[in-house]
PyMOL CGO cylinders between C-alpha atoms (Angstrom):
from pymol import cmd
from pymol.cgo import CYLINDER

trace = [
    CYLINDER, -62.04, -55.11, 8.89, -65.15, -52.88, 8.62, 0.3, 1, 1, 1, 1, 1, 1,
    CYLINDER, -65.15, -52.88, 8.62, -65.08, -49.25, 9.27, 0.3, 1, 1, 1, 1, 1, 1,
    CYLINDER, -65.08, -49.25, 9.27, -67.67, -49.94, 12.33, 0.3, 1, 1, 1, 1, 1, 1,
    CYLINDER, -67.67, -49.94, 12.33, -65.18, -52.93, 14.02, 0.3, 1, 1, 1, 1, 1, 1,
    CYLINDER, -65.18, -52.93, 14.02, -61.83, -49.70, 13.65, 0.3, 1, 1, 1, 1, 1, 1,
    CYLINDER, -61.83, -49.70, 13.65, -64.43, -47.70, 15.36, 0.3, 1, 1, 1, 1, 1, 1,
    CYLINDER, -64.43, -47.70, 15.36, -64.88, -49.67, 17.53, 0.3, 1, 1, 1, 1, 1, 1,
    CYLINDER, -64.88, -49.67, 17.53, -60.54, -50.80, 17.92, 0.3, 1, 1, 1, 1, 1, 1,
    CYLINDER, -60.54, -50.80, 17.92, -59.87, -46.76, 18.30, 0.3, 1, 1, 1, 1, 1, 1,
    CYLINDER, -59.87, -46.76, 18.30, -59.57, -45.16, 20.90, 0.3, 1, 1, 1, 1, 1, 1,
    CYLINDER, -59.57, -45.16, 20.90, -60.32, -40.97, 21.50, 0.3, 1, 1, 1, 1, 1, 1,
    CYLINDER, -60.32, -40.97, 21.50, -58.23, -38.47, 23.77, 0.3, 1, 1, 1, 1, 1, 1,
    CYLINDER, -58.23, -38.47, 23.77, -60.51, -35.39, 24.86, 0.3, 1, 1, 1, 1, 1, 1,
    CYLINDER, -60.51, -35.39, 24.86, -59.64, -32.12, 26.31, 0.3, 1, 1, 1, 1, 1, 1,
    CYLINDER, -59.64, -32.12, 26.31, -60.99, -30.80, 29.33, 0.3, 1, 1, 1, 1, 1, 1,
    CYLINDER, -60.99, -30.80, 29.33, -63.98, -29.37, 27.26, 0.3, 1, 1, 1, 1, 1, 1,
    CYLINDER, -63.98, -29.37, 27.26, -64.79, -32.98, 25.47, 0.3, 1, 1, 1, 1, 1, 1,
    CYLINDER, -64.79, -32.98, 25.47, -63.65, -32.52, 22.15, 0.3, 1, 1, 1, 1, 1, 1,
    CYLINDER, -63.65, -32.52, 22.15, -61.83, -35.04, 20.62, 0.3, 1, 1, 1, 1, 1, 1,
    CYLINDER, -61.83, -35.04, 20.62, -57.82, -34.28, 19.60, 0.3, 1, 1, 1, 1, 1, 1,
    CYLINDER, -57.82, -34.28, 19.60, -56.25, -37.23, 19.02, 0.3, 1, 1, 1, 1, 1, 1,
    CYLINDER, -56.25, -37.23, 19.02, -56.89, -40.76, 18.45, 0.3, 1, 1, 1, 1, 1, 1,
    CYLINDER, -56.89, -40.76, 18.45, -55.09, -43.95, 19.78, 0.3, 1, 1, 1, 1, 1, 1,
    CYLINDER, -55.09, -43.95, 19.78, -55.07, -46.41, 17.35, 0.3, 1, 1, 1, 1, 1, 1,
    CYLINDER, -55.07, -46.41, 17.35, -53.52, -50.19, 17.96, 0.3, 1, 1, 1, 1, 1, 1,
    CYLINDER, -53.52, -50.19, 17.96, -50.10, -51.15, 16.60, 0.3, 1, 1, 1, 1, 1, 1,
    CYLINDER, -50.10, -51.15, 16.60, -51.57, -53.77, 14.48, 0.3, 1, 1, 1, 1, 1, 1,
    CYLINDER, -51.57, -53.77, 14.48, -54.29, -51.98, 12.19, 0.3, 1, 1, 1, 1, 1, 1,
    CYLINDER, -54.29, -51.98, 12.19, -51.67, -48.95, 12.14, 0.3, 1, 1, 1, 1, 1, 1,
    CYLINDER, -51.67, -48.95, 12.14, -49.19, -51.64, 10.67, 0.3, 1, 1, 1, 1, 1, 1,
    CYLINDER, -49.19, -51.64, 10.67, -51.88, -53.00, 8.28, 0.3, 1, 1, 1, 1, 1, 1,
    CYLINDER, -51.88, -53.00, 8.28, -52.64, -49.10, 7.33, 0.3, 1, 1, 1, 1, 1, 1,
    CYLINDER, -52.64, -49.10, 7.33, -48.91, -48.42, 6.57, 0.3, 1, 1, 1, 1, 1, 1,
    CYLINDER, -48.91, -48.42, 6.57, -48.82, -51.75, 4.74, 0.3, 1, 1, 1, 1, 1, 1,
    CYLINDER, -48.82, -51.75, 4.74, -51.59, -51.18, 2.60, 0.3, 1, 1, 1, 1, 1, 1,
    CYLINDER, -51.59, -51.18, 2.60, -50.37, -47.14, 1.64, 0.3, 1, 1, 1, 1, 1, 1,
    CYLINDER, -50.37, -47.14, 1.64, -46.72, -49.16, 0.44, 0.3, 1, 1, 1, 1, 1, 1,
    CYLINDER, -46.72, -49.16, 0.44, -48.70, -51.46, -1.48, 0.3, 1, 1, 1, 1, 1, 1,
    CYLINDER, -48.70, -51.46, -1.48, -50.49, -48.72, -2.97, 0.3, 1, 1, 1, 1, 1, 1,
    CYLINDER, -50.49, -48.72, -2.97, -47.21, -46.50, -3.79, 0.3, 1, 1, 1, 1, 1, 1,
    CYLINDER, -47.21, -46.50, -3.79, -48.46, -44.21, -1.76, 0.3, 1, 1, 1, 1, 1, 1,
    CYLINDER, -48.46, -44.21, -1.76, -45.65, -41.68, 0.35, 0.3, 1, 1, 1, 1, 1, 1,
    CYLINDER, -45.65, -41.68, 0.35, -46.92, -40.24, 3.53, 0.3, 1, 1, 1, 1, 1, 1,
    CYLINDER, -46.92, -40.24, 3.53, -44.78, -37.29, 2.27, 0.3, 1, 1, 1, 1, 1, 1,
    CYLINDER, -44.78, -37.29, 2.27, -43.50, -37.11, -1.34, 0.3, 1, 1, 1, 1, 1, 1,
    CYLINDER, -43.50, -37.11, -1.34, -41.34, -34.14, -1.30, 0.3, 1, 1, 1, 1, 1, 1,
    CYLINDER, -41.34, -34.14, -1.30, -40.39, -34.72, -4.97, 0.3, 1, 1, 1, 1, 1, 1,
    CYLINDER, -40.39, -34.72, -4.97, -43.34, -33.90, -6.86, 0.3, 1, 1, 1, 1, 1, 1,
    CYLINDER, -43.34, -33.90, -6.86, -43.38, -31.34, -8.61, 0.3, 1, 1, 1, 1, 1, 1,
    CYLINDER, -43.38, -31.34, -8.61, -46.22, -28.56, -7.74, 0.3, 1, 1, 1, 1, 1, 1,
    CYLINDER, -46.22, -28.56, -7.74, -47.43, -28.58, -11.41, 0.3, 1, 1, 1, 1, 1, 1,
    CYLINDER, -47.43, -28.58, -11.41, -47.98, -32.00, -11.01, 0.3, 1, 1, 1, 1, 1, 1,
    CYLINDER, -47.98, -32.00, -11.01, -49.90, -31.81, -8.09, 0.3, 1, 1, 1, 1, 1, 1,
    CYLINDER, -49.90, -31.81, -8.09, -51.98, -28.76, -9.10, 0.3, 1, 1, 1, 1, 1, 1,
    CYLINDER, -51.98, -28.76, -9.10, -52.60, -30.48, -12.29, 0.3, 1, 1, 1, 1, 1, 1,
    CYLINDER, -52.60, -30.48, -12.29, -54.15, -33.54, -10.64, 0.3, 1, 1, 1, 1, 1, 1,
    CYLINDER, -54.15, -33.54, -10.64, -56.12, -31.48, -8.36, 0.3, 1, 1, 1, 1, 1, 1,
    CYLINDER, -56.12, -31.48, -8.36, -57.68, -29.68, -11.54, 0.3, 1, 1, 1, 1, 1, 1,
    CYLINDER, -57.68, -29.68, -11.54, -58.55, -33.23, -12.58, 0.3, 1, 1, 1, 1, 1, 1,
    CYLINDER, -58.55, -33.23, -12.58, -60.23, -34.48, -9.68, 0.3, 1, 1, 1, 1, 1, 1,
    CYLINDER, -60.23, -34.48, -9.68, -62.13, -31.17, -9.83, 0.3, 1, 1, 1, 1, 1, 1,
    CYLINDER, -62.13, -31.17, -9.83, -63.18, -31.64, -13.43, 0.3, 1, 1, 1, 1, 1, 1,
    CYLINDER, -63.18, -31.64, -13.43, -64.36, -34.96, -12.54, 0.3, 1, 1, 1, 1, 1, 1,
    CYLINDER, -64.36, -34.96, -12.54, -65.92, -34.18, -9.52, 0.3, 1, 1, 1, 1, 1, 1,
    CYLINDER, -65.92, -34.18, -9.52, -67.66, -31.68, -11.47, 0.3, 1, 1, 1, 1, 1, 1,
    CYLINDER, -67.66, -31.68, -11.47, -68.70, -34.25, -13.89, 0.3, 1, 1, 1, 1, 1, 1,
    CYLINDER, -68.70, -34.25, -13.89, -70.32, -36.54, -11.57, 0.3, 1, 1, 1, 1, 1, 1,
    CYLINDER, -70.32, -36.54, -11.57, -67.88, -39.44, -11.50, 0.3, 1, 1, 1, 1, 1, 1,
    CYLINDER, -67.88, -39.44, -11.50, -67.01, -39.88, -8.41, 0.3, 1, 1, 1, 1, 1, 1,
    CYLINDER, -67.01, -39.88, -8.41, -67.39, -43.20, -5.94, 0.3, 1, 1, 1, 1, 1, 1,
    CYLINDER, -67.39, -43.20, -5.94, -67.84, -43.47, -2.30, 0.3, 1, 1, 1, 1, 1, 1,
    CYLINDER, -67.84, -43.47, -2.30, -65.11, -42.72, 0.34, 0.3, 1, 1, 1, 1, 1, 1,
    CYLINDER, -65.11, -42.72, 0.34, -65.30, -46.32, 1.88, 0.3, 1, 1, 1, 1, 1, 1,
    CYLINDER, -65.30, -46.32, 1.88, -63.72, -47.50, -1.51, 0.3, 1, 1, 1, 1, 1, 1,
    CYLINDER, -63.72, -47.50, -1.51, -60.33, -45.34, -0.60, 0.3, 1, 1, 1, 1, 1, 1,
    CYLINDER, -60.33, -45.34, -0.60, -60.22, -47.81, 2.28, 0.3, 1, 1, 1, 1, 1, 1,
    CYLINDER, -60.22, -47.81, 2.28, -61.03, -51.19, 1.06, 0.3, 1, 1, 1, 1, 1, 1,
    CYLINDER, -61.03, -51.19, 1.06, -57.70, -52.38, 1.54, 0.3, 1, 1, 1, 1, 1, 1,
    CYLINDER, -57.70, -52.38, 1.54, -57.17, -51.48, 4.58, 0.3, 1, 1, 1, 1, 1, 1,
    CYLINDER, -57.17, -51.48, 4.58, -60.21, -53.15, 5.61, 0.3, 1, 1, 1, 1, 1, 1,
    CYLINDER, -60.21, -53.15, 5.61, -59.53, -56.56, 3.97, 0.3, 1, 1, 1, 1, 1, 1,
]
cmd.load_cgo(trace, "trace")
């Protein structure tokens, strides 16, 4: 699935002004999203780390940010898409 066919699944909730606050999304692409971030080892919440860990990975991604190497976002969701 391509990014333009989700936008196209999704569904937005606007307030009374038109801005968009939340999103409806179908059962089945959230399934295949939750399926894809356990394939990954991905936690929607991992308590356990420890903050040096996380501040320490942050540093990196800065570093190579910084650097130049980085790729394009749609590669964070290839799977998903698949």
């Amino acid at each position: 699935m391509t990014l333009a066919e989700l936008g196209d699944l999704v569904k937005y909730i606007t307030d009374a002004e038109g801005q968009q606050t939340d999103v409806l999304v179908p059962t089945a692409v959230w399934q295949q999203i939750l399926g894809v971030l356990g394939e990954s080892g991905l936690c929607l919440e991992d308590e356990g780390e420890p903050k040096a860990q996380i501040l320490a990975d942050l540093t990196e991604a800065v570093r190579l940010t910084q650097a130049g190497e980085t790729f394009p976002v749609s590669e964070l969701w290839t799977q998903v898409y698949d």
